[in-house]
C-alpha positions in Angstrom: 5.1 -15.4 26.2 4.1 -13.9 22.5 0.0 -13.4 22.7 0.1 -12.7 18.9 2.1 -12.5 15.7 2.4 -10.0 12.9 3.7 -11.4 9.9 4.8 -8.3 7.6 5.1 -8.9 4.1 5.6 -6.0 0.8 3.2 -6.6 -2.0 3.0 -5.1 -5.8 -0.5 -4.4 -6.1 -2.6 -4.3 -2.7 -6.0 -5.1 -4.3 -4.2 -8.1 -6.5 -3.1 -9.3 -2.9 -6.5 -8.8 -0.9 -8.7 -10.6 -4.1 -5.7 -13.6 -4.1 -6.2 -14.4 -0.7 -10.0 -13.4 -0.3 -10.7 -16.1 -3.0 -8.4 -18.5 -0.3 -10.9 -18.1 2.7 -9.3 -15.4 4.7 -10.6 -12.2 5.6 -9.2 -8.9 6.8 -9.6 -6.4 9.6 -11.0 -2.9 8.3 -9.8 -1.3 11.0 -6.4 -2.2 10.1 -6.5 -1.1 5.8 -6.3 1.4 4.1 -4.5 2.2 0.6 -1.7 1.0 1.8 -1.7 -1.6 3.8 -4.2 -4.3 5.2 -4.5 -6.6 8.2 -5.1 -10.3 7.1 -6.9 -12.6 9.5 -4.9 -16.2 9.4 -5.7 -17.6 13.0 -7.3 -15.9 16.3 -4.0 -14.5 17.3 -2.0 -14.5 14.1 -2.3 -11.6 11.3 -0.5 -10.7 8.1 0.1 -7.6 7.2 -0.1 -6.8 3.3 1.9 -3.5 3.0 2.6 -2.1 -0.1 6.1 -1.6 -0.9 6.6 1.4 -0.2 4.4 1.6 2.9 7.0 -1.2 3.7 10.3 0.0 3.1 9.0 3.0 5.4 9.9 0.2 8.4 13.4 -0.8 7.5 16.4 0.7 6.4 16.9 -2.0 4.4 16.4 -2.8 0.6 13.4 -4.9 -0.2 13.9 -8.5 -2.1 12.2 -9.4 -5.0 10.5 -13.0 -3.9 10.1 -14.3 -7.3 14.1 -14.4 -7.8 15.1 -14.5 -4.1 13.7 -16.3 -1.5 13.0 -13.9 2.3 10.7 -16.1 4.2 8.8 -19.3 4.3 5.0 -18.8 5.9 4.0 -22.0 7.1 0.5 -23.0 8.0 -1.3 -25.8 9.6 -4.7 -27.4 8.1 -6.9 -29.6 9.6 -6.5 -32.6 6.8 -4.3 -33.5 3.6 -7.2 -33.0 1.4 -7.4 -29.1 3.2 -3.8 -28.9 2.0 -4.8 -30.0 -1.5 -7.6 -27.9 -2.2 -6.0 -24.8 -0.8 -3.3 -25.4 -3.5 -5.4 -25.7 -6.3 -7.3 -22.6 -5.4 -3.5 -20.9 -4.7 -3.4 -21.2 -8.2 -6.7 -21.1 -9.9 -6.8 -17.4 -8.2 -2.9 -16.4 -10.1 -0.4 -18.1 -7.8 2.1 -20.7 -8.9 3.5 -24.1 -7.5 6.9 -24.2 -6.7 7.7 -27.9 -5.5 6.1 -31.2 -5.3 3.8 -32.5 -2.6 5.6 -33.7 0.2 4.7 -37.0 2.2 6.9 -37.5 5.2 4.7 -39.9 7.3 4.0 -37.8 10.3 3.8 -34.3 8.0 2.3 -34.2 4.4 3.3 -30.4 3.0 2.5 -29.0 -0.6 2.8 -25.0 -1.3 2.5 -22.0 -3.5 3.8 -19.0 -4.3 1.2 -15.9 -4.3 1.3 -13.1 -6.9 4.2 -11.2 -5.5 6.4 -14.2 -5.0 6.1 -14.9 -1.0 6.4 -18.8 -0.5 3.2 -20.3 1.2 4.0 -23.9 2.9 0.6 -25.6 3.7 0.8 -28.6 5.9 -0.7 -31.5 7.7 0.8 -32.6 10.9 -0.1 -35.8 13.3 0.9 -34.1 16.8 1.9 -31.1 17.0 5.4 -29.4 18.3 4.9 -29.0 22.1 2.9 -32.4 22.5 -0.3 -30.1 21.7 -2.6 -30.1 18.8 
């Protein structure tokens, strides 16, 4: 079984990045930053890591996207209420982000997101139950 996960995600402007999310409650791990890269906090055993592009494309052999014009990845996270889900969005934007869809009300599941400065789609949700039968 996985005991953690490392999302890994290229960003324009580190600092841009660190004050977006800052302003969004999270917090990082010094030990884990430096110019080029830092370790966001999201849950006890879940972590983004901010990399700068560069400091990214130095892990694959790949060519990096642009997430405003192509979409690469969905991070989806769990709050604890629709209103959570709500005022996470505003602040999304009131710190530089953008909306991309409509709220979503599916009964079991209400879901509304943002996009953060570089692009990378944020889903922020509400769930009754929870996959697995666990909350």
């Amino acid at each position: 079984m996985v005991s953690q996960i490392f999302v890994n995600l290229p960003v324009a402007d580190l600092r841009v990045s660190i004050a977006f999310f800052t302003r969004l409650g999270f917090t990082f791990n010094p030990e884990f930053t430096d110019d080029t890269a830092t370790c966001m906090i999201v849950g006890d055993n879940i972590f983004v890591m901010l990399l700068t592009r560069e400091r990214f494309a130095e892990f694959t052999p790949l060519p990096l996207t642009d997430a405003h014009t192509v979409t690469e990845v969905l991070v989806a996270l769990r709050l604890q209420s629709r209103e959570a889900v709500d005022v996470m969005v505003r602040e999304a934007v009131a710190a530089g982000g953008s909306i991309y869809n409509d709220p979503q009300d599916h009964g079991f599941m209400y879901s509304h997101g943002f996009q953060d400065p570089d692009g990378h789609i944020w889903e922020v949700m509400y769930m009754t139950g929870a996959p697995g039968g666990t909350v």
